[in-house]
N, C-alpha and C positions, 0 to 999 in steps of 0.2 A: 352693735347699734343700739342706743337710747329707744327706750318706750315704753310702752305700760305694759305689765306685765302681773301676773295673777302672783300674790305673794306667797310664798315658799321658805323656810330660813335655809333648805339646802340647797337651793337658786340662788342664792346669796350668802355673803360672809356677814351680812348684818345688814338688817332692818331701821332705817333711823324715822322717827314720827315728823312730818312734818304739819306746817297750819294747814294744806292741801288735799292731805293723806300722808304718805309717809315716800321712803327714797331706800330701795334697795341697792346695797353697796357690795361694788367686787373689789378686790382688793390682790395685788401680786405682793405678796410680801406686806412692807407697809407701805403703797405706792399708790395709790388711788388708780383704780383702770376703769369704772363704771359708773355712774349712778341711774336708777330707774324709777322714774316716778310710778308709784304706787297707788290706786284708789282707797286702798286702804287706812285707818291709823293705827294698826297695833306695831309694835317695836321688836326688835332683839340686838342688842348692840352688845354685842364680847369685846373684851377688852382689845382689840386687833382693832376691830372699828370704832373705837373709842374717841381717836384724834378727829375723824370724820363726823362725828355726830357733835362735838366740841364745836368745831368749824360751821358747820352750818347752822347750830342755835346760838353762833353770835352772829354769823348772817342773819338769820330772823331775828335777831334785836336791835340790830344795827347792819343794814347793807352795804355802809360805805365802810366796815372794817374788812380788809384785804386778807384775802383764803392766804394759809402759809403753811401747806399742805405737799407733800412730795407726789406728783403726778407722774400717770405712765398709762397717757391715750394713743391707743393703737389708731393709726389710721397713714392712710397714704403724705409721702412728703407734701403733696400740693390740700390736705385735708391740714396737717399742721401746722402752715402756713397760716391757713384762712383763720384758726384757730388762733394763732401766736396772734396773727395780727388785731382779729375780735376782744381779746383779752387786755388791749389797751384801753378798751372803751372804757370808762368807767362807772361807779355805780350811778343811778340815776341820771346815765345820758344816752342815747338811744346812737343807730348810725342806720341807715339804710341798706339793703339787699344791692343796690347799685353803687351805693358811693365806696364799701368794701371792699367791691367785686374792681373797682376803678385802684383804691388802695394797691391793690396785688395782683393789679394789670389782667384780667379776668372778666367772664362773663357772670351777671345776677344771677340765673341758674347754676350755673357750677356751682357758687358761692351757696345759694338755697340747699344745694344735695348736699356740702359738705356740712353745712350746720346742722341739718336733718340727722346727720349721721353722726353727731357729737356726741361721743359718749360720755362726757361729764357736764353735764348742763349744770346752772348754775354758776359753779365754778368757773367753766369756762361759758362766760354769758350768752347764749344762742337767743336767749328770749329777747336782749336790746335791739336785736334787729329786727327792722321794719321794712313792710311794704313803701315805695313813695306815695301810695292811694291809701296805705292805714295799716293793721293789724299785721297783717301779713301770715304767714302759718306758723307753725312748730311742731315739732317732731314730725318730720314728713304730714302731717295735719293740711292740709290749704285750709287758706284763711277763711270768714263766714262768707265771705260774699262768692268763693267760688265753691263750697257745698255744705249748704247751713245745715243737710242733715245726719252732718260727721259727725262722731262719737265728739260730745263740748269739752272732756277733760282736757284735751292737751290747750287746749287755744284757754279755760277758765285759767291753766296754772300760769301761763304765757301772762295772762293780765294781772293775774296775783302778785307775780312777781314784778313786773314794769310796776302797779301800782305800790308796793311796799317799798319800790326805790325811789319812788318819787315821779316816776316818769309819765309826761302825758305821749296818750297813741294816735291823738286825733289834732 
């Protein structure tokens, strides 16, 4: 499961810096299986996560250039689903917790614990979905209006990202 996590380089096979902090990366082979947003910005990128640190600083240059990265997220058939299906959205377009959950004949909540549980955010976009009332959470995070006095990072990186694709939340 995705989340923030104190940085390590033996918790990870590489450290990549991002505008936010930075993004610890697991890796099976050369297969992308993790990323973890980081409070941090220091780095370690070996050449194993080389392609991955590539990938994401042309996302941060450009968000509508498409990841073309060999992936392998672990998670339940009806988690990959929601995921395949989120993955159509594209950069700088948003889709709602309900309209998803309707995509792939499902309830909002399902749909909320599978995104929660994304292990490659970014990549595969968890941040473009929305609440139908606004912001909505991330990484298992609820959103501001139902406990303003949650740790800000996940819901600051959630806007970070909608904002660098262009996306309005309101």
């Amino acid at each position: 499961m995705s989340g923030i996590a104190a940085p390590s380089p033996r918790r990870f096979d590489g450290i990549v810096p991002a505008p936010f902090g930075a993004l610890g990366v697991r890796m099976a082979g050369e297969r992308l299986t993790e990323l973890v947003f980081l409070p941090s910005g220091w780095s370690y990128v070996p050449a194993a996560v080389r392609p991955v640190a590539l990938a994401l600083d042309a996302y941060f240059d450009d968000p509508a250039r498409p990841f073309e990265l060999p992936l392998a997220p672990m998670g339940t058939p009806f988690r990959q689903r929601v995921w395949a299906t989120l993955s159509t959205v594209p950069a700088g377009r948003t889709i709602t917790y309900g309209l998803l959950a309707r995509q792939i004949g499902s309830s909002a909540r399902a749909v909320g614990q599978a995104l929660g549980d994304n292990p490659i955010p970014i990549i595969i976009p968890c941040h473009r979905v929305l609440a139908a009332t606004g912001l909505g959470g991330f990484m298992h995070t609820p959103g501001p209006s139902r406990d303003p006095m949650r740790d800000p990072f996940p819901l600051t990186v959630k806007c970070w990202l909608l904002a660098h694709e262009g996306c309005r939340t309101s």
